[in-house]
mmCIF file of the N, C-alpha and C atoms, coordinates in Angstrom:
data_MODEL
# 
_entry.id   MODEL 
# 
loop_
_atom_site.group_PDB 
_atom_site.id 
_atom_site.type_symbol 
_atom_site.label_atom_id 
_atom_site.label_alt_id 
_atom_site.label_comp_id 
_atom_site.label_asym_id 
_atom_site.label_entity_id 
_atom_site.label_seq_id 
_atom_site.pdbx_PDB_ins_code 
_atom_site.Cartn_x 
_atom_site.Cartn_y 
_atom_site.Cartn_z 
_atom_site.occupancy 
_atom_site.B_iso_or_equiv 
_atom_site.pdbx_formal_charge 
_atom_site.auth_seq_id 
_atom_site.auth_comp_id 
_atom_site.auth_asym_id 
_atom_site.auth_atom_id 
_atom_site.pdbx_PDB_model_num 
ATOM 1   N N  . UNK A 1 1  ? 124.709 183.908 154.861 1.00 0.00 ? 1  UNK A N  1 
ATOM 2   C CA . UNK A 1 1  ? 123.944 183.788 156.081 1.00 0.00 ? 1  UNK A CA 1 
ATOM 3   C C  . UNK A 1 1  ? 124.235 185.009 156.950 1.00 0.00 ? 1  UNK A C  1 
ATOM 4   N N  . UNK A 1 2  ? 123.298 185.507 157.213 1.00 0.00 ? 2  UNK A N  1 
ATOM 5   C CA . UNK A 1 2  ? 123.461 186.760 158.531 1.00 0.00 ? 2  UNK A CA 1 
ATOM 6   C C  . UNK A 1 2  ? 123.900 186.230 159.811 1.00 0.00 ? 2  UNK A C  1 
ATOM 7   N N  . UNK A 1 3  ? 124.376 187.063 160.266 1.00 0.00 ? 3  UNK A N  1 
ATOM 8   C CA . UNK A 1 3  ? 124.865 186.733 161.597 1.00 0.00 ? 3  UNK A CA 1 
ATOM 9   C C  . UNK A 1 3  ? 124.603 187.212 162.622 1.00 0.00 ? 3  UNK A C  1 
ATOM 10  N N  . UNK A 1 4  ? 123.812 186.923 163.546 1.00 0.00 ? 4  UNK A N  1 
ATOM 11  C CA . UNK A 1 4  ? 123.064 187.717 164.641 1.00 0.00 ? 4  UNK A CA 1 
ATOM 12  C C  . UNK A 1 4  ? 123.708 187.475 166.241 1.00 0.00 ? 4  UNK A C  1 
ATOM 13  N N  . UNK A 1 5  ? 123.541 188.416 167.248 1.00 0.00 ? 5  UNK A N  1 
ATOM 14  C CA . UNK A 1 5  ? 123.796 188.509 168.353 1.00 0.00 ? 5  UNK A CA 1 
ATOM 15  C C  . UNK A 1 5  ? 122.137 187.705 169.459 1.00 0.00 ? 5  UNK A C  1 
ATOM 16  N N  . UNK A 1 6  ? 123.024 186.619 169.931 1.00 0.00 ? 6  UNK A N  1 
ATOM 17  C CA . UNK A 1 6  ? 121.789 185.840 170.448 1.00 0.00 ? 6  UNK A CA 1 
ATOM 18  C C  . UNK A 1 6  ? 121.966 185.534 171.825 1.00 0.00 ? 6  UNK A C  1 
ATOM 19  N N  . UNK A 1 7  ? 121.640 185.758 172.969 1.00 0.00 ? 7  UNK A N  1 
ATOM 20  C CA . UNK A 1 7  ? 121.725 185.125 174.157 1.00 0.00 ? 7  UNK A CA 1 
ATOM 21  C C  . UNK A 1 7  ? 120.802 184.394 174.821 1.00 0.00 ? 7  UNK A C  1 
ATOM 22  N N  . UNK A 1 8  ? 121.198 182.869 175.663 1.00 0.00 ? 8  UNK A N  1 
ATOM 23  C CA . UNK A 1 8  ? 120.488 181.999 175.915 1.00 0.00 ? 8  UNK A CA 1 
ATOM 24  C C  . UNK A 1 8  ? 120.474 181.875 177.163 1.00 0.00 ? 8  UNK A C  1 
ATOM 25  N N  . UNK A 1 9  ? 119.866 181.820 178.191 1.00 0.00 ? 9  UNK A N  1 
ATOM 26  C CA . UNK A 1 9  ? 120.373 181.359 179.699 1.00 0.00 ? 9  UNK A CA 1 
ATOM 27  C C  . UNK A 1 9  ? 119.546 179.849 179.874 1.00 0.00 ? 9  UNK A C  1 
ATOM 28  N N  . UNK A 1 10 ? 120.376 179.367 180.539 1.00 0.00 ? 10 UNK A N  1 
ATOM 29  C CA . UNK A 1 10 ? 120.288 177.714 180.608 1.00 0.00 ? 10 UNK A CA 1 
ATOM 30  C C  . UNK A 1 10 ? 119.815 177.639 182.237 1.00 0.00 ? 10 UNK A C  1 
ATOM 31  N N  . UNK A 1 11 ? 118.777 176.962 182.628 1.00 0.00 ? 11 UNK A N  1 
ATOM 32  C CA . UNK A 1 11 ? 118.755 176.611 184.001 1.00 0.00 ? 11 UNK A CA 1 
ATOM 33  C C  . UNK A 1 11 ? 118.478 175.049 184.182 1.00 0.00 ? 11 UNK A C  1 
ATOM 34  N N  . UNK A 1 12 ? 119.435 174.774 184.994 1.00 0.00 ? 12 UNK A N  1 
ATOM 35  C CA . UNK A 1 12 ? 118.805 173.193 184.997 1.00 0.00 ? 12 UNK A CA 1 
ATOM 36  C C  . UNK A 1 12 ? 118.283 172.763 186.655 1.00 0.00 ? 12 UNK A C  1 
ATOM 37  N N  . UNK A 1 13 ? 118.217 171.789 187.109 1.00 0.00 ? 13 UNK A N  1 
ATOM 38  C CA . UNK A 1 13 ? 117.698 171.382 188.414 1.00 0.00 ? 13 UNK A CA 1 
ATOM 39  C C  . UNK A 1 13 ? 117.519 169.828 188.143 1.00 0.00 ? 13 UNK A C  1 
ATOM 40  N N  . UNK A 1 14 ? 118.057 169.015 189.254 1.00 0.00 ? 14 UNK A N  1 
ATOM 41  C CA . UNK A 1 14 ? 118.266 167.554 189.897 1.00 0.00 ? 14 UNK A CA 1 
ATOM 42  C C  . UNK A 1 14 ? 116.540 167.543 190.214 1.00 0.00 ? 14 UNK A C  1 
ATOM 43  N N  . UNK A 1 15 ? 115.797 166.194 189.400 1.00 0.00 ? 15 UNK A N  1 
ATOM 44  C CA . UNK A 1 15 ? 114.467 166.132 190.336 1.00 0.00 ? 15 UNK A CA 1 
ATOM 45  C C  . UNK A 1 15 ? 114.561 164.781 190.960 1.00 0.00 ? 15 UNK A C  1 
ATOM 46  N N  . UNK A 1 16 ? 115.741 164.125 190.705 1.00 0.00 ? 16 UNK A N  1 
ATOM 47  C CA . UNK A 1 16 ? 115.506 162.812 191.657 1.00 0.00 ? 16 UNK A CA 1 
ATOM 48  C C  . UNK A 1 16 ? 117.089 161.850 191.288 1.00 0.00 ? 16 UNK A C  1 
ATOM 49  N N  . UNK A 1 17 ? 117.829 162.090 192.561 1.00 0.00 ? 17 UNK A N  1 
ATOM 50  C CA . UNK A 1 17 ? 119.041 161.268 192.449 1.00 0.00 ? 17 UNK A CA 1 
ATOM 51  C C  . UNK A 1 17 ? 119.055 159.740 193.195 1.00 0.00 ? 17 UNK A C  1 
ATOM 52  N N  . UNK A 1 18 ? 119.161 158.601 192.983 1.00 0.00 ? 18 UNK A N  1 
ATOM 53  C CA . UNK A 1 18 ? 119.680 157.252 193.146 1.00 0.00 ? 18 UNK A CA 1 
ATOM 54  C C  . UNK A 1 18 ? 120.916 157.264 193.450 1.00 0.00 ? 18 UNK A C  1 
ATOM 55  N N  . UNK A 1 19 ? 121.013 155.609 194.116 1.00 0.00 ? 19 UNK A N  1 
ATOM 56  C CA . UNK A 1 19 ? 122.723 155.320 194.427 1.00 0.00 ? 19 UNK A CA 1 
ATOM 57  C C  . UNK A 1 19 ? 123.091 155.241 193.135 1.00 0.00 ? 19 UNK A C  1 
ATOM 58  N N  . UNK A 1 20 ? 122.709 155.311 192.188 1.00 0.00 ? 20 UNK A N  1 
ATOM 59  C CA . UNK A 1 20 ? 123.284 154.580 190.524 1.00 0.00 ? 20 UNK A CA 1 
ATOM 60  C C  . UNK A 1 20 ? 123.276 155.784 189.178 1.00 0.00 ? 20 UNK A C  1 
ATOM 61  N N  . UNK A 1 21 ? 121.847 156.502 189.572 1.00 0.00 ? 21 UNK A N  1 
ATOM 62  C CA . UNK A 1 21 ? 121.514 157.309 188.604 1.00 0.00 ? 21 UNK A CA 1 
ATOM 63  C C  . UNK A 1 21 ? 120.668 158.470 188.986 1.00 0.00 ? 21 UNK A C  1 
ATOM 64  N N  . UNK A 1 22 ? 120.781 159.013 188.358 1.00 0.00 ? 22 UNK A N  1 
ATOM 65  C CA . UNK A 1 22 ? 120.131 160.667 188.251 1.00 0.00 ? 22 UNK A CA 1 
ATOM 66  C C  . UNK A 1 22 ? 119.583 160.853 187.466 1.00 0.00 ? 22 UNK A C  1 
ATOM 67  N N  . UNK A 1 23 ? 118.029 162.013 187.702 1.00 0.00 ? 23 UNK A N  1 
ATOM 68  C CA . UNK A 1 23 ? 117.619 162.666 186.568 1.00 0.00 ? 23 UNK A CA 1 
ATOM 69  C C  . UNK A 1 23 ? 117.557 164.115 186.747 1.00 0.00 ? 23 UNK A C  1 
ATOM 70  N N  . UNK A 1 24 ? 118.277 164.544 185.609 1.00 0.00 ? 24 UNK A N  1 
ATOM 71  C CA . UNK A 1 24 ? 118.148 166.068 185.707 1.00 0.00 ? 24 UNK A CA 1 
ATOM 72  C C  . UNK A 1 24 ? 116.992 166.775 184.363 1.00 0.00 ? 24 UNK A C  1 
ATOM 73  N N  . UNK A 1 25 ? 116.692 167.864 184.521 1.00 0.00 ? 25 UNK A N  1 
ATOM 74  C CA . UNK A 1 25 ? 115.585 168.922 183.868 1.00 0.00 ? 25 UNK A CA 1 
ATOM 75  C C  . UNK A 1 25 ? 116.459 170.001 183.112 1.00 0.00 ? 25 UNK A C  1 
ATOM 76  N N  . UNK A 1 26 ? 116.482 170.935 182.189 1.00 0.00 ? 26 UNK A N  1 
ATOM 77  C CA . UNK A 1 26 ? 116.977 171.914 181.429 1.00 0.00 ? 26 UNK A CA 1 
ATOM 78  C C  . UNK A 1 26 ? 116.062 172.785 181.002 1.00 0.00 ? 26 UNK A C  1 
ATOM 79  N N  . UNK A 1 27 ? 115.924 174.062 181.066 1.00 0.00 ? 27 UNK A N  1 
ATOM 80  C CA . UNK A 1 27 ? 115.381 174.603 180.580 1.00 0.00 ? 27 UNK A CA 1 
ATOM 81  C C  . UNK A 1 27 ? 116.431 175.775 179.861 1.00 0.00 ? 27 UNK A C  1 
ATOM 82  N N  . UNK A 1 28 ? 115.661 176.002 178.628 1.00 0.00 ? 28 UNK A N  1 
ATOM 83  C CA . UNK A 1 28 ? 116.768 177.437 177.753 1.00 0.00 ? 28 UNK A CA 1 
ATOM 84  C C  . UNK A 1 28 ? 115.616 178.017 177.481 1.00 0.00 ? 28 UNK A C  1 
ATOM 85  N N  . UNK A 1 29 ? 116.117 179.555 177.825 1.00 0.00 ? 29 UNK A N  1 
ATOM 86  C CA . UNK A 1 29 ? 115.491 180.660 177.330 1.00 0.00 ? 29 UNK A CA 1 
ATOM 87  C C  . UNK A 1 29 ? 116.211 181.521 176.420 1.00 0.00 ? 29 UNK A C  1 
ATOM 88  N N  . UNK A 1 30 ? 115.757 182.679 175.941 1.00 0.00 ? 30 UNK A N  1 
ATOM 89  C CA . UNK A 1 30 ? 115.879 183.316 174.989 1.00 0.00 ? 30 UNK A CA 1 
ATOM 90  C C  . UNK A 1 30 ? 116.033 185.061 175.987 1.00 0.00 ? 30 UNK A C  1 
ATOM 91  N N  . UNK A 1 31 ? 116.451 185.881 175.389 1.00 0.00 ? 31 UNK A N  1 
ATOM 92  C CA . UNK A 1 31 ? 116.582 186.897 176.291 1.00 0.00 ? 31 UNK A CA 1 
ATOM 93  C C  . UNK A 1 31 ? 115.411 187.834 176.946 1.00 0.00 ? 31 UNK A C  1 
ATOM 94  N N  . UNK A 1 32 ? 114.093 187.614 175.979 1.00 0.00 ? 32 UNK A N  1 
ATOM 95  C CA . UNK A 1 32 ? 113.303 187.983 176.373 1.00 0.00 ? 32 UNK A CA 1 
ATOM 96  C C  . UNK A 1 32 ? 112.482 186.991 177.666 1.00 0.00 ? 32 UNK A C  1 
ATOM 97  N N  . UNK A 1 33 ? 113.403 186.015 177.493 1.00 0.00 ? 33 UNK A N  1 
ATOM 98  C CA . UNK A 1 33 ? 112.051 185.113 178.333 1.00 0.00 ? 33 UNK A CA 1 
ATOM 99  C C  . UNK A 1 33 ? 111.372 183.793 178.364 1.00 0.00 ? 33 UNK A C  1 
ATOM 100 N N  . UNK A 1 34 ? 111.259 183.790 176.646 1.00 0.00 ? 34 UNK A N  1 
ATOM 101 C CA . UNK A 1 34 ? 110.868 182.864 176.109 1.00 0.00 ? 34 UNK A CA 1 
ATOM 102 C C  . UNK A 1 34 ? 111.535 181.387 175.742 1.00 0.00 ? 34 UNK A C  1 
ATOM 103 N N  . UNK A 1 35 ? 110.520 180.564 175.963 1.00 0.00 ? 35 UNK A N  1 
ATOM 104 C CA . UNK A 1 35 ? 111.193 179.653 175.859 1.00 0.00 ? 35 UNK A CA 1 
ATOM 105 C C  . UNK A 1 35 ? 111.786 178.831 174.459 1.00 0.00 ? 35 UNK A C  1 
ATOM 106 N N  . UNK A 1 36 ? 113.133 178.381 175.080 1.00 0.00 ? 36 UNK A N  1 
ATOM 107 C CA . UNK A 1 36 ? 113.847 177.830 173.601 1.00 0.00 ? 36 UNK A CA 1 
ATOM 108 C C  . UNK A 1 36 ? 113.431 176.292 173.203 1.00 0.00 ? 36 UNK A C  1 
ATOM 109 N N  . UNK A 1 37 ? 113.903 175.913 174.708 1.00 0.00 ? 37 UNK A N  1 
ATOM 110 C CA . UNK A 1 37 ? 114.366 173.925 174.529 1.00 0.00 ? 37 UNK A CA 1 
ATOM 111 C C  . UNK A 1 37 ? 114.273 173.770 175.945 1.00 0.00 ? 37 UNK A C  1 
ATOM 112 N N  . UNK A 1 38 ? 113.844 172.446 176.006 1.00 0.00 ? 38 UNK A N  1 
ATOM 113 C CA . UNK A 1 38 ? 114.178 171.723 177.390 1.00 0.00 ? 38 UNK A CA 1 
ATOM 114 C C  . UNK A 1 38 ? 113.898 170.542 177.175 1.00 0.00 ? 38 UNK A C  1 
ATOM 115 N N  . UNK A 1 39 ? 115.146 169.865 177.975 1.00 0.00 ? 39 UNK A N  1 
ATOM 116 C CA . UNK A 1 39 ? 115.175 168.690 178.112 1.00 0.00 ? 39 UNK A CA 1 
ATOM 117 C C  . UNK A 1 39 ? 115.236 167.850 179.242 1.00 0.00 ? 39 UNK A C  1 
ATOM 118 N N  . UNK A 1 40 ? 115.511 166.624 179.441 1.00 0.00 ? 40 UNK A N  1 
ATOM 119 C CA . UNK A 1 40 ? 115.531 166.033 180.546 1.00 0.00 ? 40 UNK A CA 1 
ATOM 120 C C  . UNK A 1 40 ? 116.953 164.754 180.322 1.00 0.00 ? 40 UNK A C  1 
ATOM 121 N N  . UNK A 1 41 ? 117.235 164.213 180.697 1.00 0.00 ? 41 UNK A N  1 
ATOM 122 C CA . UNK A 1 41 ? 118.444 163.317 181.261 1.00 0.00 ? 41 UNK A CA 1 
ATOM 123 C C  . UNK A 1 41 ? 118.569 162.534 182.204 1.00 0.00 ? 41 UNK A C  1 
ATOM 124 N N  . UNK A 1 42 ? 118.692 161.060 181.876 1.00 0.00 ? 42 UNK A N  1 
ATOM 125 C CA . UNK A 1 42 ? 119.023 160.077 183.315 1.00 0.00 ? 42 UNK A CA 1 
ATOM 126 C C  . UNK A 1 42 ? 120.575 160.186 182.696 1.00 0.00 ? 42 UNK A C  1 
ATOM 127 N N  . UNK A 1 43 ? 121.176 160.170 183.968 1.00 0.00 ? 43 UNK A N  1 
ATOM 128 C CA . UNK A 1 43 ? 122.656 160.332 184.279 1.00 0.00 ? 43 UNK A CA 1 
ATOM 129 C C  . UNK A 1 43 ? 123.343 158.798 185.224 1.00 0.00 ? 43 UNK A C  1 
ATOM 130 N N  . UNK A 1 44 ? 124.164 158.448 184.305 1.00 0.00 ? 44 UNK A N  1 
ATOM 131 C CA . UNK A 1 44 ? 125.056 157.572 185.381 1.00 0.00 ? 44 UNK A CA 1 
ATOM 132 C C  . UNK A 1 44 ? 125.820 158.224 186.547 1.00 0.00 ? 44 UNK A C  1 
ATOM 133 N N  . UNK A 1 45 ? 125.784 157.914 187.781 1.00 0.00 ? 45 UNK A N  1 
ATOM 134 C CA . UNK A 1 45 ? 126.737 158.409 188.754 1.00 0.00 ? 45 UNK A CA 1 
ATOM 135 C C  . UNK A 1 45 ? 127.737 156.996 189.269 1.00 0.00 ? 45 UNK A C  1 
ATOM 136 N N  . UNK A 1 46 ? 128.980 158.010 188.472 1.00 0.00 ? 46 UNK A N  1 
ATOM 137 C CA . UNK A 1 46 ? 130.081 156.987 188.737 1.00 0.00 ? 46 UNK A CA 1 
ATOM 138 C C  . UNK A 1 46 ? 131.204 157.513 190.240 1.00 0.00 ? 46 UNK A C  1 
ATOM 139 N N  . UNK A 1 47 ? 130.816 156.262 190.941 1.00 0.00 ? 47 UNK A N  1 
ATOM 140 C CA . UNK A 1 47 ? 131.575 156.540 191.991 1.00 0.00 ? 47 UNK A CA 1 
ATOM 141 C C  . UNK A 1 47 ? 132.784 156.192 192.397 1.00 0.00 ? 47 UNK A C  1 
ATOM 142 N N  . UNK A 1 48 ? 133.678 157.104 193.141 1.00 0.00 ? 48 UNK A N  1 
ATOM 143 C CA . UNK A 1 48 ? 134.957 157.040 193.358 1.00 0.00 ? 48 UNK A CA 1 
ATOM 144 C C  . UNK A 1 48 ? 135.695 158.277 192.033 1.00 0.00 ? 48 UNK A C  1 
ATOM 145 N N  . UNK A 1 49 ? 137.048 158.376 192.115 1.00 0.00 ? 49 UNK A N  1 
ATOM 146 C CA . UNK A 1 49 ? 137.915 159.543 191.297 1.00 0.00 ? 49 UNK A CA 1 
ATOM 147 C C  . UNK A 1 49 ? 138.807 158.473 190.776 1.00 0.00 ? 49 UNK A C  1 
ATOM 148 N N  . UNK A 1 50 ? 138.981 157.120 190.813 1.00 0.00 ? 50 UNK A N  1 
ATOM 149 C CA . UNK A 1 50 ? 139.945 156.401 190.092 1.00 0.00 ? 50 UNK A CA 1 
ATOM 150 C C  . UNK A 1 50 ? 139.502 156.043 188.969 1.00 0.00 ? 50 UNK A C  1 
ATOM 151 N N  . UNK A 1 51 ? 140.177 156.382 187.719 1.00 0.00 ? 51 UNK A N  1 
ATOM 152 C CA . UNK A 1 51 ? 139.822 155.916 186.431 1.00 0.00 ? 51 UNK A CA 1 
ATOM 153 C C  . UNK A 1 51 ? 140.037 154.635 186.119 1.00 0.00 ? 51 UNK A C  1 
ATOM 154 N N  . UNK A 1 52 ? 140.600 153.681 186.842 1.00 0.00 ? 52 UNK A N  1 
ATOM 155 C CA . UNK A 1 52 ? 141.678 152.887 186.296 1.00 0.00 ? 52 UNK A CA 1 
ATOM 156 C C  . UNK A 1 52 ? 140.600 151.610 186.968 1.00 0.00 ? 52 UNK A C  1 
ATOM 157 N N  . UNK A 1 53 ? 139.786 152.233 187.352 1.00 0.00 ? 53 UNK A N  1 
ATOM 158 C CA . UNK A 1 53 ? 138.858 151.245 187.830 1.00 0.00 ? 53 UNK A CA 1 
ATOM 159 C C  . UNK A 1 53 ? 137.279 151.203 186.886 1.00 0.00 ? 53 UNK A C  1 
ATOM 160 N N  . UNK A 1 54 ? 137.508 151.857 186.179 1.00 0.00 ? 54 UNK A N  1 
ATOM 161 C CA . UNK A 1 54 ? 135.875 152.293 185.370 1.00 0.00 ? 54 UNK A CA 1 
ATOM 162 C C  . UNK A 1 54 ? 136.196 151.711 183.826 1.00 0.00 ? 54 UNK A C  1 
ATOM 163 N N  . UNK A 1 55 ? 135.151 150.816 183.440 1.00 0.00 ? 55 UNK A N  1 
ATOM 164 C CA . UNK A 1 55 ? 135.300 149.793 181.929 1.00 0.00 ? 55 UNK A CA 1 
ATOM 165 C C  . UNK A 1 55 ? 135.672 151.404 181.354 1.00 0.00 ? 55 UNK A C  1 
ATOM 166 N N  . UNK A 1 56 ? 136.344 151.380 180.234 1.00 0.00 ? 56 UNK A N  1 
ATOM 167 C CA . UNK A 1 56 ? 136.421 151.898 179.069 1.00 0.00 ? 56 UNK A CA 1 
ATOM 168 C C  . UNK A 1 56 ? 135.956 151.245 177.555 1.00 0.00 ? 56 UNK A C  1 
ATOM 169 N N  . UNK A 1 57 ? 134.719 152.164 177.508 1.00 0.00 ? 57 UNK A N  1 
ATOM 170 C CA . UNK A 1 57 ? 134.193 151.898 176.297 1.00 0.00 ? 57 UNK A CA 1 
ATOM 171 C C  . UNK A 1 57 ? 134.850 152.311 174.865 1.00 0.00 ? 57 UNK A C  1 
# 
């Protein structure tokens, strides 16, 4: 397999946050420009910094 020099820049952006959940957007490009991938994501927002309080799956 060849091995090539590739760069991607990633931009993402929040289009709508809840007390509970989030959705975020992704976009990847390619160095010229073009587009790679994009995706989208609902996100849990877990609140507080104590672990000891959050189920472990």
């Amino acid at each position: 397999m060849k091995r090539r020099n590739f760069v991607v820049i990633a931009e993402s952006k929040r289009i709508k946050k809840g007390n509970s959940t989030g959705l975020v957007e992704c976009y990847v490009s390619d160095q010229k420009g073009s587009l790679v991938a994009h995706s989208t994501s609902t996100c849990l927002i877990l609140k507080g910094n104590d672990e000891s309080k959050r189920i472990k799956l």
